[in-house]
N, C-alpha and C positions, 0 to 999 in steps of 0.2 A: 710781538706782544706775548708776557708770560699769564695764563693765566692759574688762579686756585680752582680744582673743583674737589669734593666733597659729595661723596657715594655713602650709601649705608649699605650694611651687610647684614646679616644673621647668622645665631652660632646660637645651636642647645647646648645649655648648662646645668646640669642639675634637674632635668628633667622640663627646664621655663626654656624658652624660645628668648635670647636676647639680641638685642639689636641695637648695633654702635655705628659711629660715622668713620669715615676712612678721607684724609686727606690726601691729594697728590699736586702736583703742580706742571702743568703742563708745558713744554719748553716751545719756540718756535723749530721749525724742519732743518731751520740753517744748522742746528746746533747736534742733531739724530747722531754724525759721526764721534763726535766728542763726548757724549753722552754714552755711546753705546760702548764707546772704550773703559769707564769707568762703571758699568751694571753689576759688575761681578765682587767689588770693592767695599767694604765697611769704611764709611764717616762719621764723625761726629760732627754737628752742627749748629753754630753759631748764631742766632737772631736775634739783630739789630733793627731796629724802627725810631724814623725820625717821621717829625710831620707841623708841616708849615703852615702858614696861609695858603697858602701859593701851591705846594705838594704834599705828596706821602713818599716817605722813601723806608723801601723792607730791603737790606742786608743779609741776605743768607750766606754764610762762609758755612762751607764744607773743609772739612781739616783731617788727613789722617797723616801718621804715623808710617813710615818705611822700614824705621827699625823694628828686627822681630820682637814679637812680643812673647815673654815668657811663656810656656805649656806647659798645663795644671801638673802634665808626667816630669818634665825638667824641675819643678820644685818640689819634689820628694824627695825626701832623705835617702841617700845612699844605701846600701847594707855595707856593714862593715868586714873586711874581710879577712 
């Protein structure tokens, strides 16, 4: 079973004390090694939601990229020599 849980935190801004929610999603135990391999990894993520009589169904795709991605220093103009 996957569940949502939803924490709040705190953080001074400007002098006020603000305070926002924090989502995460907790996976079952079976999953700890598969998950732990991809911690270090940037996704983007896809959500999908369907919902029945009968169910609810949430979609999450995680989607990244293999090919490198350009660096802000690789698209600088040259000097010319």
């Amino acid at each position: 079973m996957v569940r949502f849980q939803r924490r709040w935190a705190s953080k001074r801004y400007k002098g006020k004390k603000r305070r926002y929610p924090i989502y995460s999603v907790n996976f079952p135990a079976e999953l700890n090694q598969k998950v732990e391999a991809k911690l270090k990894k940037d996704f983007a993520l896809n959500w999908t939601e369907k919902e029945t009589s009968e169910e609810e169904t949430i979609s999450l795709t995680f989607t990244r990229s293999k090919l490198k991605q350009p660096s802000p220093q690789d698209s600088k103009h040259k000097p010319k020599v």
